[in-house]
C-alpha angles and dihedrals in degrees: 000000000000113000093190110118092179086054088046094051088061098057117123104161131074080223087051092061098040084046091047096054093025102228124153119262142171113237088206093060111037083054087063099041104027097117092048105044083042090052089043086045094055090045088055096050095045081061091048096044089046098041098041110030103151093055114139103246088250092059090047101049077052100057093038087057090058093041081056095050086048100054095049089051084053094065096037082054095033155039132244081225102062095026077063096197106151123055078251096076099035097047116102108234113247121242082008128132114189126215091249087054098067124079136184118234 
Protein backbone atom coordinates (compact mmCIF):
# COMPACT_ATOMS: atom_id res chain seq x y z
CA UNK A 1 0.00 0.00 0.00
CA UNK A 2 0.89 3.53 -0.86
CA UNK A 3 1.57 5.74 2.33
CA UNK A 4 1.67 9.14 0.24
CA UNK A 5 -1.17 11.49 1.38
CA UNK A 6 -0.01 14.32 -1.21
CA UNK A 7 -0.30 11.42 -4.04
CA UNK A 8 -3.82 10.41 -2.45
CA UNK A 9 -5.21 14.10 -2.51
CA UNK A 10 -4.80 14.02 -6.22
CA UNK A 11 -6.89 11.07 -6.89
CA UNK A 12 -9.92 11.58 -9.37
CA UNK A 13 -10.78 8.09 -10.49
CA UNK A 14 -12.56 5.23 -8.69
CA UNK A 15 -9.44 3.07 -10.53
CA UNK A 16 -7.08 5.58 -9.06
CA UNK A 17 -8.12 4.62 -5.49
CA UNK A 18 -8.37 0.68 -6.04
CA UNK A 19 -4.37 1.16 -8.15
CA UNK A 20 -3.03 3.33 -5.31
CA UNK A 21 -3.77 0.94 -2.59
CA UNK A 22 -3.65 -1.79 -4.71
CA UNK A 23 -6.37 -3.38 -3.95
CA UNK A 24 -8.44 -5.91 -6.62
CA UNK A 25 -11.41 -4.58 -8.50
CA UNK A 26 -13.84 -5.45 -11.30
CA UNK A 27 -13.88 -2.96 -14.04
CA UNK A 28 -17.31 -4.03 -14.76
CA UNK A 29 -18.39 -3.22 -11.77
CA UNK A 30 -16.92 -0.42 -10.67
CA UNK A 31 -18.27 1.10 -14.18
CA UNK A 32 -21.70 0.42 -12.95
CA UNK A 33 -21.25 1.51 -9.34
CA UNK A 34 -18.66 3.95 -9.47
CA UNK A 35 -20.88 7.10 -8.13
CA UNK A 36 -22.05 5.41 -5.71
CA UNK A 37 -18.65 3.32 -4.10
CA UNK A 38 -16.89 6.69 -4.65
CA UNK A 39 -19.92 8.62 -2.56
CA UNK A 40 -19.85 5.53 0.31
CA UNK A 41 -16.29 5.86 0.17
CA UNK A 42 -16.33 9.64 0.97
CA UNK A 43 -18.91 9.02 3.85
CA UNK A 44 -16.63 6.67 5.25
CA UNK A 45 -13.61 8.92 5.16
CA UNK A 46 -15.48 12.12 6.65
CA UNK A 47 -16.03 9.55 9.84
CA UNK A 48 -12.49 8.62 9.76
CA UNK A 49 -11.29 11.76 9.38
CA UNK A 50 -14.03 13.10 12.62
CA UNK A 51 -13.61 10.34 14.77
CA UNK A 52 -9.85 9.92 14.36
CA UNK A 53 -8.23 13.32 13.63
CA UNK A 54 -4.76 12.91 15.10
CA UNK A 55 -4.06 9.68 13.00
CA UNK A 56 -0.47 9.48 11.55
CA UNK A 57 -1.03 9.69 7.86
CA UNK A 58 0.04 5.98 7.62
CA UNK A 59 -2.62 4.96 9.85
CA UNK A 60 -5.21 7.18 7.82
CA UNK A 61 -4.41 6.11 4.30
CA UNK A 62 -5.08 2.27 6.37
CA UNK A 63 -8.11 2.77 7.50
CA UNK A 64 -9.19 4.58 4.39
CA UNK A 65 -8.15 1.37 2.43
CA UNK A 66 -10.39 -0.52 4.39
CA UNK A 67 -13.19 2.31 4.23
CA UNK A 68 -12.64 1.77 0.31
CA UNK A 69 -12.93 -1.91 0.46
CA UNK A 70 -15.92 -1.31 2.44
CA UNK A 71 -17.55 0.70 0.38
CA UNK A 72 -17.07 -1.61 -2.76
CA UNK A 73 -18.51 -4.83 -0.55
CA UNK A 74 -21.53 -2.47 0.18
CA UNK A 75 -22.75 -2.38 -3.72
CA UNK A 76 -21.89 -6.28 -4.55
CA UNK A 77 -24.25 -6.91 -1.27
CA UNK A 78 -26.20 -4.35 -1.86
CA UNK A 79 -28.22 -1.94 -4.10
CA UNK A 80 -27.84 1.89 -4.78
CA UNK A 81 -31.49 1.74 -4.29
CA UNK A 82 -31.74 0.58 -0.94
CA UNK A 83 -28.28 2.02 0.17
CA UNK A 84 -30.32 5.32 -0.78
CA UNK A 85 -27.16 7.69 -1.07
CA UNK A 86 -28.02 10.24 -3.50
CA UNK A 87 -31.75 12.86 -3.15
CA UNK A 88 -32.73 10.43 -6.27
CA UNK A 89 -33.40 7.70 -4.40
CA UNK A 90 -34.99 9.53 -1.26
CA UNK A 91 -37.21 11.75 -3.11
CA UNK A 92 -41.07 10.70 -3.20
CA UNK A 93 -42.15 10.57 -6.84
CA UNK A 94 -44.84 13.47 -7.80
CA UNK A 95 -48.29 12.60 -8.98
CA UNK A 96 -47.24 9.19 -8.01
CA UNK A 97 -49.36 6.38 -5.71
CA UNK A 98 -47.48 3.57 -4.83
CA UNK A 99 -48.73 0.11 -4.52
CA UNK A 100 -48.22 0.23 -0.57
CA UNK A 101 -50.42 3.52 -0.56
CA UNK A 102 -54.19 1.71 -1.75
CA UNK A 103 -56.02 0.16 0.15
CA UNK A 104 -59.29 -1.82 -0.16
CA UNK A 105 -62.20 -0.90 2.10
Amino acid sequence: MNTNLEQFNKIVDAEEYFEFFQLPYDQKFVNVNRLHILKKFSQYMKEIDSNSPDLSVEDRLKQYCEALQKAYQVFEESTPQEQKLFKVFNDKPKNVVTLTEITSD
